[in-house]
C-alpha positions as CSV (number, residue, x, y, z in Angstrom):
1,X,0.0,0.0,0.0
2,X,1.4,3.3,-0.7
3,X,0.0,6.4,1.1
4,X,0.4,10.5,-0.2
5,X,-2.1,13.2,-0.4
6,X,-4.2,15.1,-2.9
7,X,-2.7,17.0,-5.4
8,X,0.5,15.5,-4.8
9,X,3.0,13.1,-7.0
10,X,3.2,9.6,-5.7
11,X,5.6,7.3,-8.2
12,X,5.1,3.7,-8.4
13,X,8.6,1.8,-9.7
14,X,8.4,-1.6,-12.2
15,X,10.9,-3.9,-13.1
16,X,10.6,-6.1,-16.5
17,X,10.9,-9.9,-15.2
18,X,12.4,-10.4,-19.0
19,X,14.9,-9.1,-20.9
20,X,14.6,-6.8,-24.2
21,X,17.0,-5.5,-27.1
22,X,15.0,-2.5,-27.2
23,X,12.9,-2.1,-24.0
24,X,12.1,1.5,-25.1
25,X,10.4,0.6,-28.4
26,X,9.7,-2.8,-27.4
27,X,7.6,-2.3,-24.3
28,X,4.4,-0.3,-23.6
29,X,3.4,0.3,-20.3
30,X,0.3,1.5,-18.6
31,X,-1.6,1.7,-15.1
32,X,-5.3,2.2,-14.6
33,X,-6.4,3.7,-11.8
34,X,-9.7,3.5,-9.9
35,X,-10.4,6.7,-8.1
36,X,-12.9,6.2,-4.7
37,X,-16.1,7.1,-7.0
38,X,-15.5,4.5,-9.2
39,X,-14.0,6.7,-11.8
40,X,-10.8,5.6,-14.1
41,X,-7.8,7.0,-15.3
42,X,-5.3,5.1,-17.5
43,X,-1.9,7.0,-17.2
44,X,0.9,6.2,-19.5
45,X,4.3,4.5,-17.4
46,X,7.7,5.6,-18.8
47,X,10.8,3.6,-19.2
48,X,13.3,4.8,-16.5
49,X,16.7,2.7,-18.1
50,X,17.9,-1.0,-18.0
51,X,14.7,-3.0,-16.3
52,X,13.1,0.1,-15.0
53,X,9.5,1.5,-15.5
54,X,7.6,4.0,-13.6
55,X,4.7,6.0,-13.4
56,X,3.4,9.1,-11.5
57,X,0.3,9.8,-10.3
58,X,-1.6,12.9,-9.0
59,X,-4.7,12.0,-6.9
60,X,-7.4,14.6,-7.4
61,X,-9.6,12.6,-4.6
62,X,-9.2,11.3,-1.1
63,X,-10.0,8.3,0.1
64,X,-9.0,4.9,-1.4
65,X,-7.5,4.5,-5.1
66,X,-6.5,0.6,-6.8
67,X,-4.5,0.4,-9.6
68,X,-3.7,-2.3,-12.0
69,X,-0.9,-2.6,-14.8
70,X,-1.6,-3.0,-18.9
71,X,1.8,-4.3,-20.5
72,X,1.9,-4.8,-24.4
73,X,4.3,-7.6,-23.2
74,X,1.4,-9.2,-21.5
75,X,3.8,-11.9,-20.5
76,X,6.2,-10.5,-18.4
77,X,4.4,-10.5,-15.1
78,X,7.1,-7.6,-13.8
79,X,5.0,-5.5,-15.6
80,X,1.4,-6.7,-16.5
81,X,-1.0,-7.3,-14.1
82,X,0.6,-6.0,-11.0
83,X,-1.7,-4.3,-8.7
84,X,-2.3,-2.1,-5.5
85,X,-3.5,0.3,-3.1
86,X,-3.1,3.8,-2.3
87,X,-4.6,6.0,0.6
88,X,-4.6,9.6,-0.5
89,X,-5.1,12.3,2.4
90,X,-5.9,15.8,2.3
91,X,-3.4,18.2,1.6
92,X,-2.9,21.3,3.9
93,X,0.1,23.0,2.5
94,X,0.5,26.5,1.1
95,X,1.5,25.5,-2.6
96,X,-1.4,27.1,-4.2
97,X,-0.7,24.5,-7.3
98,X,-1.5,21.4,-4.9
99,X,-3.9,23.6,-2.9
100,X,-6.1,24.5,-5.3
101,X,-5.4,22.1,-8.2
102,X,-3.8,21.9,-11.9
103,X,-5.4,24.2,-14.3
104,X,-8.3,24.2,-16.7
105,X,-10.2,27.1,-19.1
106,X,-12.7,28.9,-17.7
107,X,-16.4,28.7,-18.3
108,X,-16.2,31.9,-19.7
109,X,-13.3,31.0,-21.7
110,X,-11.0,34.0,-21.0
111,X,-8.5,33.0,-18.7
112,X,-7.2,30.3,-16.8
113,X,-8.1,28.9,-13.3
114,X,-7.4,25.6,-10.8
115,X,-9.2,22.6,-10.6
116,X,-11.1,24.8,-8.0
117,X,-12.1,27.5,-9.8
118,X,-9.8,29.7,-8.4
119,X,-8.5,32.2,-10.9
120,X,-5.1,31.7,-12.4
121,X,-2.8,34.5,-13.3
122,X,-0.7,33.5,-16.7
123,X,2.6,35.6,-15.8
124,X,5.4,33.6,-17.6
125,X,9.3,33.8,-18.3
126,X,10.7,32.7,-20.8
127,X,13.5,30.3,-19.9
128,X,13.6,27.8,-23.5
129,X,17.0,26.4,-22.5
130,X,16.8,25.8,-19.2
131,X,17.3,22.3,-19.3
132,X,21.0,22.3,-20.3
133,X,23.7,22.4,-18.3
134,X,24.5,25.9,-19.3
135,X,22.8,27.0,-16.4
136,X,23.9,24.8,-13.1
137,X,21.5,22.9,-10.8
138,X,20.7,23.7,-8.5
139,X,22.5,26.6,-8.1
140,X,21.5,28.7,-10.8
141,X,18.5,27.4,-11.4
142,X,17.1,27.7,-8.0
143,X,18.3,31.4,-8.2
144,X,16.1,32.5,-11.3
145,X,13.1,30.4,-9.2
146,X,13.6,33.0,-6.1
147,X,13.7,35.9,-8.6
148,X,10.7,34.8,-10.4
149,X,8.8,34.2,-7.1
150,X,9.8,37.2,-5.2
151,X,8.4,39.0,-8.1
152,X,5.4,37.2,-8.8
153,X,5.4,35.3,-11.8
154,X,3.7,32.0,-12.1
155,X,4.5,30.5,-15.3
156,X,8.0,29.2,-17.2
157,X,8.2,28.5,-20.2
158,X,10.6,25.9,-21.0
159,X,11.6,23.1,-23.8
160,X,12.1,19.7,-23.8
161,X,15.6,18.8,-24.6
162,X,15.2,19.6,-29.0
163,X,16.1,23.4,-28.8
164,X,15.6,26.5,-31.6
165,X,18.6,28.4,-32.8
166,X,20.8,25.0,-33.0
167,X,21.4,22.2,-35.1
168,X,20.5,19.0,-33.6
169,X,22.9,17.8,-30.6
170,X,24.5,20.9,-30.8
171,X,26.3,21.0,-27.7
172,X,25.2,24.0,-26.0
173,X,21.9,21.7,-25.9
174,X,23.6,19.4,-23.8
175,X,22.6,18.9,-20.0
176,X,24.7,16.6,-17.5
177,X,23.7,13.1,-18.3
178,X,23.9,14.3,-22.2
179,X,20.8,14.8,-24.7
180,X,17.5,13.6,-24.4
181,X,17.7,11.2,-27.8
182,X,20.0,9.0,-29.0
183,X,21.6,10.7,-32.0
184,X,19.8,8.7,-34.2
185,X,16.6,9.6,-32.7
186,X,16.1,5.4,-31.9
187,X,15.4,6.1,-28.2
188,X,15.1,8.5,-25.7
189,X,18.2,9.0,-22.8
190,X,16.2,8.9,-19.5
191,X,19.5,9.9,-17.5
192,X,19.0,13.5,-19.5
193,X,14.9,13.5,-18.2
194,X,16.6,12.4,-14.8
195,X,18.1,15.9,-14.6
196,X,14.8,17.8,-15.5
197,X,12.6,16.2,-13.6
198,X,15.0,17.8,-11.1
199,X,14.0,20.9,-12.2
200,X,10.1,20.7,-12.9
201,X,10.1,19.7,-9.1
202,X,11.8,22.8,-8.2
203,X,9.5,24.8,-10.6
204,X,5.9,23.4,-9.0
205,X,7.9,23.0,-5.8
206,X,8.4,27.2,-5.8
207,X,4.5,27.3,-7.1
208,X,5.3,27.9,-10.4
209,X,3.7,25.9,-13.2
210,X,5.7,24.7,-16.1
211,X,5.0,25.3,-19.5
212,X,6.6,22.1,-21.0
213,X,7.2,22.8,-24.9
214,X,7.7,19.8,-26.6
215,X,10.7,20.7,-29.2
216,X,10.7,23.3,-31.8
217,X,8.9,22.8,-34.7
218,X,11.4,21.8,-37.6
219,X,12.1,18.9,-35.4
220,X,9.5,17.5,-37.1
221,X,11.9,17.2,-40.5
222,X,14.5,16.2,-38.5
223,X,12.8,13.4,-37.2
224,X,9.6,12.9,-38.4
225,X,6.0,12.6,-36.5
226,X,6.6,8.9,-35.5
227,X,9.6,10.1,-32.9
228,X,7.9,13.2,-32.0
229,X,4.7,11.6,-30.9
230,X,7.0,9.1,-28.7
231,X,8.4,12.2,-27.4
232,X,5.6,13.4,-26.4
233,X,4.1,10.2,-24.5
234,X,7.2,9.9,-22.8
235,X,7.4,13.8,-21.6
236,X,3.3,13.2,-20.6
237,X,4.4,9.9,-18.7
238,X,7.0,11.6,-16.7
239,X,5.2,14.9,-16.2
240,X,1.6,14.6,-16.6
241,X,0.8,13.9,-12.9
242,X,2.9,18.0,-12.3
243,X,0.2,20.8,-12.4
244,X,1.6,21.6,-16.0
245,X,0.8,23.3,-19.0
246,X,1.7,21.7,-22.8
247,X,2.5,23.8,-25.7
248,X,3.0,21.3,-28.4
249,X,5.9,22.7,-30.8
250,X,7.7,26.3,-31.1
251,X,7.3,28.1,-34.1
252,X,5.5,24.9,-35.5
253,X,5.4,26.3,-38.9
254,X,8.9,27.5,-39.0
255,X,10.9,25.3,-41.0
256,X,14.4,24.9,-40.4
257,X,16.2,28.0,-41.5
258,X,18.8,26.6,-43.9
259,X,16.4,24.0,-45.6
260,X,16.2,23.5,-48.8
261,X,12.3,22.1,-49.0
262,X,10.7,20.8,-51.5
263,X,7.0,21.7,-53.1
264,X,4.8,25.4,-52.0
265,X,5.2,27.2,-49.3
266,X,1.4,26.7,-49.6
267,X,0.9,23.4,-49.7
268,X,4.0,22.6,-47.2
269,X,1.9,24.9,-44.4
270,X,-1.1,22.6,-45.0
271,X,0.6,19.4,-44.6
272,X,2.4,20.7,-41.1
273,X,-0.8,22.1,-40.0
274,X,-2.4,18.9,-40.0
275,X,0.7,17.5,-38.6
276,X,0.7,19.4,-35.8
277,X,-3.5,19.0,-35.3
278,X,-2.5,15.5,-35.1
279,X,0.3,15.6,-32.9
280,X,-1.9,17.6,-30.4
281,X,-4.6,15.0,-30.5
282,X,-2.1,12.5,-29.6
283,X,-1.0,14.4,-26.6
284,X,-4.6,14.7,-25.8
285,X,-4.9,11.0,-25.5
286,X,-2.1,10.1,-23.8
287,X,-2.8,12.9,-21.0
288,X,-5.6,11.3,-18.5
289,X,-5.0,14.4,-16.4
290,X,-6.5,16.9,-19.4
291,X,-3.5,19.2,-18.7
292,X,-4.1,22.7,-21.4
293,X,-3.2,22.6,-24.5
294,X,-2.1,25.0,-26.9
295,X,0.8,25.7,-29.4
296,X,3.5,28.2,-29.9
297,X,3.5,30.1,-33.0
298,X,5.1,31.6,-35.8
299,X,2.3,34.6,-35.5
300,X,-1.2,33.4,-34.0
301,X,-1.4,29.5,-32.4
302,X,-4.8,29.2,-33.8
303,X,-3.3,29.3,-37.3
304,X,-0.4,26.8,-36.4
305,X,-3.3,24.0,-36.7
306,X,-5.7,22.5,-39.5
307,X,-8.4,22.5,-36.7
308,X,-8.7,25.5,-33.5
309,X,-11.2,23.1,-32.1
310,X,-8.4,20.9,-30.9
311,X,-6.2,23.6,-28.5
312,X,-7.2,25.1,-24.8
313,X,-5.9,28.6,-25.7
314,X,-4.3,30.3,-28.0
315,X,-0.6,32.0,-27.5
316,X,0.7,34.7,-29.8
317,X,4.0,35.8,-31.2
318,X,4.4,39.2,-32.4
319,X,8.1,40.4,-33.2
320,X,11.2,41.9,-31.9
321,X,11.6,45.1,-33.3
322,X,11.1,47.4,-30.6
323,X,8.9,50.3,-30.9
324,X,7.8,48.9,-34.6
325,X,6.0,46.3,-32.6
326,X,4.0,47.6,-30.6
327,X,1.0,48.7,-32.3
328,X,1.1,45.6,-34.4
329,X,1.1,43.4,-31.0
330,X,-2.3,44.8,-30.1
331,X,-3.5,44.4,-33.7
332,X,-2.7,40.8,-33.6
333,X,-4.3,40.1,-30.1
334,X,-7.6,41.6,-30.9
335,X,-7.5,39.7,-34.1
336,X,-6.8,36.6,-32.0
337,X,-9.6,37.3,-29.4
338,X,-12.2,38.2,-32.3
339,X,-11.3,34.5,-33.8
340,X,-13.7,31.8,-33.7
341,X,-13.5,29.2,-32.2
342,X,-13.3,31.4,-28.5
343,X,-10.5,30.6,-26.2
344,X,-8.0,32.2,-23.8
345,X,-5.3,34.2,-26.0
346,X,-2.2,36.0,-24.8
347,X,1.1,37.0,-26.3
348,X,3.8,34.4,-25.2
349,X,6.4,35.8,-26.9
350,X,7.5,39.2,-27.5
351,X,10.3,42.0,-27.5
352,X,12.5,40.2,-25.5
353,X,14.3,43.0,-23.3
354,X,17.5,43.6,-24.2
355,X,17.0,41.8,-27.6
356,X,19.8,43.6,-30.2
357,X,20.4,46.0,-27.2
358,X,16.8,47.3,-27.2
359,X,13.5,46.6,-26.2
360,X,14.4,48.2,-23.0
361,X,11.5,48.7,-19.6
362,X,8.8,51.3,-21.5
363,X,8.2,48.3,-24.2
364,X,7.6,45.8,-21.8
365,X,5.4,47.8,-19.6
366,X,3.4,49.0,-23.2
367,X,3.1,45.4,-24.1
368,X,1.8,44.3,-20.2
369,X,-0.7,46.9,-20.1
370,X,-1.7,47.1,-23.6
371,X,-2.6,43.2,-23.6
372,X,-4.0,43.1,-20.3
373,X,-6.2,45.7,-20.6
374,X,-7.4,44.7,-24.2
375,X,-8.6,41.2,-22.6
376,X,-5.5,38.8,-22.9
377,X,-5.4,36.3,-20.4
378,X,-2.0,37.0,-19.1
379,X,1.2,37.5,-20.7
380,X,4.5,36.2,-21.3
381,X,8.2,38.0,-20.6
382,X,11.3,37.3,-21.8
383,X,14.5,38.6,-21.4
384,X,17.6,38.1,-24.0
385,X,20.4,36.5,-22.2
386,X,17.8,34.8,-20.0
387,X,16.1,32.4,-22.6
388,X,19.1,31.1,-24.6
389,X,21.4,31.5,-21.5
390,X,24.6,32.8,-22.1
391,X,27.5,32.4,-19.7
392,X,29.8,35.0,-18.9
393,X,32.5,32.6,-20.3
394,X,30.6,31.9,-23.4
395,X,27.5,33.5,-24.5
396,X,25.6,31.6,-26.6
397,X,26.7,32.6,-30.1
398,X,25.4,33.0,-33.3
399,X,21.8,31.3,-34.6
400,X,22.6,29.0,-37.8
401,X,21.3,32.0,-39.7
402,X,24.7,33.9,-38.4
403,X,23.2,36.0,-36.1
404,X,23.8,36.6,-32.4
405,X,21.1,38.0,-30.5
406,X,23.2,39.7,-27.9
407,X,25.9,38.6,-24.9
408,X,24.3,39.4,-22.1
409,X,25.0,36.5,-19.5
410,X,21.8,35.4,-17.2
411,X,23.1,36.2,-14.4
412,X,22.4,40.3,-15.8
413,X,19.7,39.6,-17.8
414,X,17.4,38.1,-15.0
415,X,18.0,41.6,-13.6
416,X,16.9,43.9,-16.0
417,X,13.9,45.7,-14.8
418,X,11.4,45.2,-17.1
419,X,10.5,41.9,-15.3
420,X,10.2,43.8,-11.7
421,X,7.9,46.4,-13.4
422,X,5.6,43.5,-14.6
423,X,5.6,41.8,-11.2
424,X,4.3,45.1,-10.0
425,X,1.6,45.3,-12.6
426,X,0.2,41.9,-11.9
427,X,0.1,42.8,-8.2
428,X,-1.5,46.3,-9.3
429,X,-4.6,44.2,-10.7
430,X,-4.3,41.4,-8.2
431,X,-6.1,44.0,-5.6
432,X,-9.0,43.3,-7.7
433,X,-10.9,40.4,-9.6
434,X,-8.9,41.3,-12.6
435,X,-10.8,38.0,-14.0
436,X,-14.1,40.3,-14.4
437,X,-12.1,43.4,-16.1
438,X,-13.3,44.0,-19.6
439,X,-11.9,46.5,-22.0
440,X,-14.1,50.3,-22.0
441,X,-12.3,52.3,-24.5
442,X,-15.5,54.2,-23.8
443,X,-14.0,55.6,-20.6
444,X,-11.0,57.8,-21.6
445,X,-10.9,60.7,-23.8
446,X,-8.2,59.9,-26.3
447,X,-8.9,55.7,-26.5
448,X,-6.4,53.7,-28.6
449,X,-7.5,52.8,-32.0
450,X,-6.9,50.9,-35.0
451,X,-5.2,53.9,-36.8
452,X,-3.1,55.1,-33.3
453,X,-2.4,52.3,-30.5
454,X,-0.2,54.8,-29.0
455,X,-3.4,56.1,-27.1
456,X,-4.6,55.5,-23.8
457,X,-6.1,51.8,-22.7
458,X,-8.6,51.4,-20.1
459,X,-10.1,48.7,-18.6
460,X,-12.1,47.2,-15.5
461,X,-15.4,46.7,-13.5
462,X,-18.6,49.3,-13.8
463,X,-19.1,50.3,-10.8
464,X,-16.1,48.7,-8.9
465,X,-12.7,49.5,-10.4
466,X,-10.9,51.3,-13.4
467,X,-7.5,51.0,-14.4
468,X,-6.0,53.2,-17.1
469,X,-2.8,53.4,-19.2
470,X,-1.3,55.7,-21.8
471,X,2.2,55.4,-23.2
472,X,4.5,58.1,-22.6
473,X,4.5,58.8,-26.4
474,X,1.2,60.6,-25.7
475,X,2.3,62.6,-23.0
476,X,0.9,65.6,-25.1
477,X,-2.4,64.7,-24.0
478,X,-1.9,65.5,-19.9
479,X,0.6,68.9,-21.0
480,X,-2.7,70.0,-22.5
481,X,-4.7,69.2,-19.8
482,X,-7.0,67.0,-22.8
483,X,-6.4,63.6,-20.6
484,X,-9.9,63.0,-19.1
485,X,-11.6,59.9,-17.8
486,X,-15.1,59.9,-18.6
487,X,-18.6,59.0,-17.5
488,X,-17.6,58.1,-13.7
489,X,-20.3,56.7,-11.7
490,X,-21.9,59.3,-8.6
491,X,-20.8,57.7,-5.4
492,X,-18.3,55.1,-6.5
């Protein structure tokens, strides 16, 4: 019998009672689960080296759960039919993820919220390399987590092992047990997944939820959908049972910059459209915990797939030029949040500060209010240095394109104060249910528009709260005395 508590990861070890070649491709392993209201989940085991197999399990009930094993190698009683008991308790810690629950879409379907329906703030960083051994665990790791806490955020964004910006196996992808595949993609290394599971439980450990990308998206011509779908069942067998987030490729539509590809551009973004629709459907089934779902883009997520049906929300990406992109960010989101079918939207990547020495504190802050108060469900930070993770030894170098991005190490770029001044803006709205706040253009004097986004934003609850923003850039307006909120209710 094993015992844990709700919320919480309990992992159950196998061992194979016969030998294999290829116990990765050889062996499928699965464990139903019978929660106390007779309820079932069937969650996917992963193969943990030599005779090894485990799988992890969240309990979302209390009480009394069974479990039974489902081997494809039905003989091998070390692994099919083995069964047991687990007592699950209630959990009365403070980690608001175990507290409260993993997360799901609203009813409303505009933001995020637990298991509870408790409202979940979407404040990310952007950490894509974080994995490697570029940056140490735990001592630099556990540093950006105190940062990130002490200034409120409650998302990272992070990739599984196949990185942008490199070719395959590139070193700097490298963290200290190796890379996560064999070079010739035949099987995974679960000494490298060894070393980040290390660091997802630090992440959900801090309270922060990880947003688990599964590779970049010309991955999938480097190794085809047949890998990448094993990929994903074995990143959904080791994390699923963490309060995570999936975001199935990055730049799924990208393909590799120095391909040489054959047939349209056309016809070549309808074939990995309906990859990737498949790809998230897979994850889909695998996942008996229904973690979100969405996709990282090239522009808009929804347009990454052949079918919008299949993702939770929908992420953005919307340049890094600067002050060029800022009016074209809030373009793209209300296009995103006009789109049918409705779903949470936010920008998840953007103007990374310090990016080509620019993008500097007054862009971030325009791109945190300007989304927030337009009806984005969060939004997503980044900071060059910080999500490629240079070294003060070595910075990270050159994309295979030629260009370098910039040499700021981590250790400066996790400092730069963009990503204080948008831990103060979530706490600014956090005073209030910033979940009810809907945009009222209607209640400023010079509102933003489709012809000048440079204008004032404003944003909240009749009666209850308004919050309003203006760029600098229109600091004419106040010198005037022309800035004016309007139509205030008596007596509030």
């Amino acid at each position: 019998m094993f015992t844990t508590f709700r919320n919480c990861i309990l992992e159950i070890p196998f061992q194979s009672q016969k030998p294999y070649a290829d116990p990765f491709n050889q062996v499928e392993l699965d464990v139903l689960f019978t929660a106390p209201d007779g309820s079932e989940l069937r969650v996917p085991a992963f193969w943990a080296g030599d005779h090894n197999w485990r799988v992890r399990f969240a309990p979302a009930q209390t009480g009394e759960y069974r479990y039974r094993t489902v081997c494809s190698a039905a003989d091998d009683a070390g692994l099919h039919g083995q069964e047991g008991i687990i007592l699950v308790h209630p959990y009365n810690g403070k980690n608001p993820l175990l507290q409260h629950g993993g997360l799901r879409v609203s009813a409303d379907r505009r933001h995020l919220e637990h298991a509870d329906g408790t409202p979940f703030f979407w404040l990310a960083d952007t950490w894509w390399m974080a994995f490697c051994k570029r940056l140490s665990f735990p001592e630099g790791f556990r540093e950006l987590i105190a940062d990130r806490v002490q200034k409120g955020f409650t998302v990272v964004q992070i990739i599984a092992g196949l990185y942008p910006d490199m070719e395959p196996f590139d070193e700097r992808g490298a963290n200290e047990a190796g890379f996560p595949w064999e070079k010739d993609f035949s099987r995974v290394n679960p000494a490298y997944f060894d070393m980040a599971d290390l660091r997802i439980a630090a992440l959900v450990e801090a309270g922060i939820t990880p947003c688990i990308v599964g590779f970049w998206g010309y991955f999938m011509d480097f190794a085809g959908a047949e890998v990448l779908k094993k990929h994903w069942r074995y990143l959904v067998a080791r994390y699923s049972a963490y309060p995570v987030v999936w975001c199935t490729a990055g730049e799924a539509l990208m393909e590799y910059y120095l391909a040489q590809n054959e047939g349209t551009p056309e016809e070549r973004k309808r074939k990995r459209q309906q990859a990737w629709t498949d790809m998230v459907l897979h994850i889909r089934s695998q996942d008996a915990f229904c973690r979100p779902v969405t996709i990282h883009p090239t522009n808009f997520g929804h347009e990454q797939v052949s079918d919008a049906n299949v993702l939770d929300f929908d992420m953005l990406q919307t340049g890094h030029s600067g002050y060029t992109s800022l009016a074209p960010t809030v373009d793209n989101l209300l296009t995103a949040l006009a789109h049918e079918p409705k779903m949470p939207v936010l920008v998840a990547e953007v103007d990374y500060e310090g990016i080509l020495e620019g993008s500097r504190e007054e862009i971030q802050r325009f791109h945190f209010w300007s989304c927030l108060l337009s009806g984005a469900m969060g939004h997503t930070y980044g900071a060059n240095g910080l999500w490629q993770l240079n070294t003060r030894e070595k910075p990270f170098g050159p994309s295979p394109h030629g260009t370098a991005w910039g040499n700021i190490p981590w250790q400066d770029a996790y400092r730069l104060p963009g990503s204080a001044q948008l831990g103060l803006g979530k706490k600014l709205l956090e005073r209030y249910d910033w979940q009810r706040m809907e945009p009222h253009l209607e209640w400023v004097s010079h509102p933003q528009t489709a012809e000048d986004r440079l204008r004032m934003y404003a944003a909240g609850i009749p009666g209850e709260v308004r919050i309003v923003f203006f760029p600098a850039g229109i600091a004419w307006i106040a010198w005037r005395g022309e800035m004016k909120v309007l139509s205030l209710e008596e007596d509030v």
